[in-house]
C-alpha positions in Angstrom: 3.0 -5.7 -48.1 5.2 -4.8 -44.9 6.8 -7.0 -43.2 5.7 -7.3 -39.2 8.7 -6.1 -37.4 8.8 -10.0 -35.6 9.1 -11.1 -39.2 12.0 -8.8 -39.5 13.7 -9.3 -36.4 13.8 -13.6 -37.3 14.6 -12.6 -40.4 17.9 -10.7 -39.2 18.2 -13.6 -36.1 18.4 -16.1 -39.3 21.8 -14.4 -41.2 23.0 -13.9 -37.2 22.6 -17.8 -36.7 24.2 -18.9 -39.8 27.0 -16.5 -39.9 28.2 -17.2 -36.1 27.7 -21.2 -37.7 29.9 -20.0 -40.4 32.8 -18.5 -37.7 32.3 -21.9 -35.9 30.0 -21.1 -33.0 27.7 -23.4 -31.6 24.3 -22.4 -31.6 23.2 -22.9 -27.7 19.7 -20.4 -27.6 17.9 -18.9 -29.8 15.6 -16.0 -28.5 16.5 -17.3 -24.5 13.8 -15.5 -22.1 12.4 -15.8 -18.7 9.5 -13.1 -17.6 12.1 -10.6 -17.1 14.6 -10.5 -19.9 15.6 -11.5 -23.2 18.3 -12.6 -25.5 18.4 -13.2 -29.2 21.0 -15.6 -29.5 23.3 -17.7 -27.3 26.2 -19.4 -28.4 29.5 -21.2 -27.7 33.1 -20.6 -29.2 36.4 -21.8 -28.1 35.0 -22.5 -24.6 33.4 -18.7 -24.5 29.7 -18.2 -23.8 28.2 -15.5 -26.0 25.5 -13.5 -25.3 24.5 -11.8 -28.9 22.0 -8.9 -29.3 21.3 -9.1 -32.8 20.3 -6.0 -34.5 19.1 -5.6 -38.2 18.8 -2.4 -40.4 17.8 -2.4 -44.3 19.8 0.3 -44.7 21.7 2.5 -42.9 20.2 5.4 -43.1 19.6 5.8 -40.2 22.6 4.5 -38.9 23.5 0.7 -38.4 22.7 -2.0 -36.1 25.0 -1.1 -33.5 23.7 2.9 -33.2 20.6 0.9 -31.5 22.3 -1.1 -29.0 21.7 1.8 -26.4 23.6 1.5 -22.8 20.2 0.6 -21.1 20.1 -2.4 -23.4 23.5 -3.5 -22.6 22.2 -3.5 -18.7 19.9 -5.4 -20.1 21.8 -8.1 -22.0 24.5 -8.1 -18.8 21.1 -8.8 -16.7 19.8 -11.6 -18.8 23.4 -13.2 -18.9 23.3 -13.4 -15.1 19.8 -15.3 -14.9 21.1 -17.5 -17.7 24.3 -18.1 -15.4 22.5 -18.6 -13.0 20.1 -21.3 -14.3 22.7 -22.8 -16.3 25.6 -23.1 -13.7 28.1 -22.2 -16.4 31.3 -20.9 -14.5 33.8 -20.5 -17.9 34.5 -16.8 -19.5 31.8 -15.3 -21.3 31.2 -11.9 -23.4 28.4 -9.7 -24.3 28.3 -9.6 -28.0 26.6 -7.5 -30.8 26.1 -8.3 -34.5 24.6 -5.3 -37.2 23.3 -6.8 -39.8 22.8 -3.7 -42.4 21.7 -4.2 -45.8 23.9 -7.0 -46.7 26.7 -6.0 -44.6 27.4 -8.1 -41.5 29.3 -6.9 -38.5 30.3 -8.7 -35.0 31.5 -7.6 -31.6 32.7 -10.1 -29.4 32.8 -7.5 -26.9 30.5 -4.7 -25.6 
């Protein structure tokens, strides 16, 4: 049976949460959304708010994670930091972030 591709994207959400756990984030959101926008994970490092598209892949034959993190989704992300911003009043540094999650490789970027 195939897994539903919201079965797959929790699935990859789920490694995501517990690696950045592992690196000693703080897990603030998980799947953050207003009507407008989403973000898959939120979380909190050394005073640094992250905002983390997560993106997972089986394999990589057709490339990995990060090949799908497309400059109109980073607009995206940059535009759902904002509203969270501005509903949170946070004022400290944050970063757009990535994870690829391919096969049973893991891969993060603090920076996009």
């Amino acid at each position: 049976m195939k897994k539903k591709s919201t079965q797959i994207g929790a699935y990859g959400e789920d490694v995501a949460e517990k690696h950045l756990v592992e690196l000693g984030h703080k897990i603030v959101s998980r799947n953050w959304r207003t009507r407008f926008c989403e973000i898959d994970l939120i979380t909190e490092h050394n005073k640094i708010v992250y905002f983390v598209e997560v993106k997972y892949r089986k394999s990589s034959a057709f490339g990995d994670g990060f090949a799908y993190i497309t400059p109109k989704k980073q607009k995206q992300m940059a535009f759902a930091a904002e509203m969270w911003l501005a509903s949170n009043q946070w004022s400290g540094e944050v970063s757009l972030a990535a994870m690829s999650i391919t096969g049973g490789e893991i891969e993060f970027i603090d920076t996009l």
